[in-house]
VODREN-765070 format. One line per 4 residues: number of its first residue (from 1); their letters; for each residue x negated, y negated, z of N, C-alpha, C. Coordinates in nm, 4 decimals. Layout:
<atoms>
NUM = A = X,Y,Z,X,Y,Z,X,Y,Z  ...
</atoms>
This chain:
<atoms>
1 = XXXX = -1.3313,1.2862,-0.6619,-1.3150,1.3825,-0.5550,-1.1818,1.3583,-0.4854  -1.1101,1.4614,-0.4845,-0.9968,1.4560,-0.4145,-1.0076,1.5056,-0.2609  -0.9260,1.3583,-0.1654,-0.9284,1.3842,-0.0434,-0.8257,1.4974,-0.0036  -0.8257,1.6261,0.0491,-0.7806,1.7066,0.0540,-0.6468,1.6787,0.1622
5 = XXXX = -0.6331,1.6112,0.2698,-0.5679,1.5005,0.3203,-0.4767,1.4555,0.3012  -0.5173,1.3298,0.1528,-0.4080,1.2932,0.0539,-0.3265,1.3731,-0.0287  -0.3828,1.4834,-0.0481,-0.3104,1.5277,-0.0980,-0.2251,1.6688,-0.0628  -0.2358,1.6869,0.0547,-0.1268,1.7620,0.1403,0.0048,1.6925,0.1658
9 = XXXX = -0.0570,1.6134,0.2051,0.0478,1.4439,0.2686,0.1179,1.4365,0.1414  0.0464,1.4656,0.0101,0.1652,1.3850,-0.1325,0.2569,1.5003,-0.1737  0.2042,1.6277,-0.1286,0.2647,1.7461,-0.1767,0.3792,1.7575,-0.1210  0.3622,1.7527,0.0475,0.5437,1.7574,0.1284,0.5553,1.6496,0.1654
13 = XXXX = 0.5230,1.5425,0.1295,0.5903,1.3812,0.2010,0.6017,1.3013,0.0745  0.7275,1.3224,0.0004,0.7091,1.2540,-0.1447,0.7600,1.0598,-0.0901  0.7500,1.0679,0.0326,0.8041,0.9099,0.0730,0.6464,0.8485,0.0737  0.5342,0.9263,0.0983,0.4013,0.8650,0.1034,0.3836,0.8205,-0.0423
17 = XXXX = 0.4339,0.9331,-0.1430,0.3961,0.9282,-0.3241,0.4387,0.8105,-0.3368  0.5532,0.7160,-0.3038,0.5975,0.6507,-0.3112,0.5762,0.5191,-0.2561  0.5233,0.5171,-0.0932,0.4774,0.4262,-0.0733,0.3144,0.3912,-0.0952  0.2621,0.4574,-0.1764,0.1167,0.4671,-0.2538,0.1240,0.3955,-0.4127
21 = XXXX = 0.2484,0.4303,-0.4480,0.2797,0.3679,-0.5493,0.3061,0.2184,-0.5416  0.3785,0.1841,-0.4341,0.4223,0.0198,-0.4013,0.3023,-0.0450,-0.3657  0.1932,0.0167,-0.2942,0.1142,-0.0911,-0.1905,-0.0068,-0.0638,-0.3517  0.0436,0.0427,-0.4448,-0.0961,0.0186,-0.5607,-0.0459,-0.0828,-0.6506
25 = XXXX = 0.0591,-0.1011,-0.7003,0.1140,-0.2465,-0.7372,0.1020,-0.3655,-0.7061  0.1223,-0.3626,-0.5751,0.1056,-0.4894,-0.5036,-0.0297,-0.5561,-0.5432  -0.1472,-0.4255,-0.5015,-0.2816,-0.4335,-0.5258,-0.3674,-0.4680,-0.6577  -0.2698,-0.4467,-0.7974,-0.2516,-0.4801,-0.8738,-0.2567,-0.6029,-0.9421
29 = XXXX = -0.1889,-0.6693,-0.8774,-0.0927,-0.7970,-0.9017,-0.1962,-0.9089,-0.8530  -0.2481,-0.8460,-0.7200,-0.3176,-0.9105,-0.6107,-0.4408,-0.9993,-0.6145  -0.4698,-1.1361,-0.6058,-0.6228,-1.1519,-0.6803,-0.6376,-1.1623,-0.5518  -0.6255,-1.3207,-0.4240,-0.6932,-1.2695,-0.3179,-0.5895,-1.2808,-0.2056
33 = XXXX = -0.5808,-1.2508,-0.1041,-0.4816,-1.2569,0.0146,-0.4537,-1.1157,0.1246  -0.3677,-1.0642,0.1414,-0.3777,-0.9405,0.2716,-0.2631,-0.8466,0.2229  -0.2695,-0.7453,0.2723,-0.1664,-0.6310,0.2822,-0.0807,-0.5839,0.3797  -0.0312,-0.5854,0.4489,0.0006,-0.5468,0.5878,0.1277,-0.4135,0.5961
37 = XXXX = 0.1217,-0.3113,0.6343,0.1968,-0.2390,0.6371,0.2366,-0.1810,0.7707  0.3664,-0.1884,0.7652,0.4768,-0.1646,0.9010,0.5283,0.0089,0.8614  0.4702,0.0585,0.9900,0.5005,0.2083,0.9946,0.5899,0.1972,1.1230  0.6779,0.3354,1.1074,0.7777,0.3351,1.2115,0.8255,0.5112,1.1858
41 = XXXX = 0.7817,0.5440,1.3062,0.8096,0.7171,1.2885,0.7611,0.8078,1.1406  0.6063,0.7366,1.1494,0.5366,0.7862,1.0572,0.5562,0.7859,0.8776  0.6647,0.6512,0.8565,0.6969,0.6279,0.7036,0.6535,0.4733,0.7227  0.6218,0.4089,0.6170,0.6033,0.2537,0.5476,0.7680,0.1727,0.5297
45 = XXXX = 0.8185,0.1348,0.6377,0.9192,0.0449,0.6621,0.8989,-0.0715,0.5855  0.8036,-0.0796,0.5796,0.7714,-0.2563,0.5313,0.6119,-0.2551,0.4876  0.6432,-0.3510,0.3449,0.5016,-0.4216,0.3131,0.5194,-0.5119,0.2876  0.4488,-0.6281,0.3612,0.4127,-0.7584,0.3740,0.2870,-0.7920,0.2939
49 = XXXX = 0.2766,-0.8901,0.2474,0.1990,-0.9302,0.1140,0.1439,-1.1052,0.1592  0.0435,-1.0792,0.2010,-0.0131,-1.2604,0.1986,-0.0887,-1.3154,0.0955  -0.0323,-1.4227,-0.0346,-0.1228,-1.4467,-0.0971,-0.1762,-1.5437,-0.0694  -0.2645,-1.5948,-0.1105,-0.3664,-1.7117,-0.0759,-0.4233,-1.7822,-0.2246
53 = XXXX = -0.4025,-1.9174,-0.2072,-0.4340,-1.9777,-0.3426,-0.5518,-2.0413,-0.2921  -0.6149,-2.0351,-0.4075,-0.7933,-2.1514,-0.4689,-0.7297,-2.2508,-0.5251  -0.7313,-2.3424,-0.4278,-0.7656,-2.4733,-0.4898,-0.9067,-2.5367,-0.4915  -0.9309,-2.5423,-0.6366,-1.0779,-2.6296,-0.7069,-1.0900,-2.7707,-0.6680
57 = X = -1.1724,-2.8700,-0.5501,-1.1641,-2.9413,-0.4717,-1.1973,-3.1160,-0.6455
</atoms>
């Protein structure tokens, strides 16, 4: 089901297509840790990425 939402936003804001693409990579990559995203006049300035390692005791 498509959020009707998302996809207004992807149709005239090709900077969202784009930052959907980076933070789905990241997410990707990601086994466990955080995401954090810095908006500034309504675009993704920044993504910050916390990973976190398992160490087996």
């Amino acid at each position: 089901m498509t959020d009707i939402r998302h996809a207004h936003a992807t149709a005239t804001r090709p900077d969202i297509t784009l930052s959907i693409d980076k933070v789905r990579g990241v997410l990707e990559a990601l086994r466990f840790g955080s995401i954090t995203l810095t908006v500034h006049d309504g675009r993704v300035v920044q993504i910050d990425v916390t990973e976190k390692t398992r160490l087996q005791a």
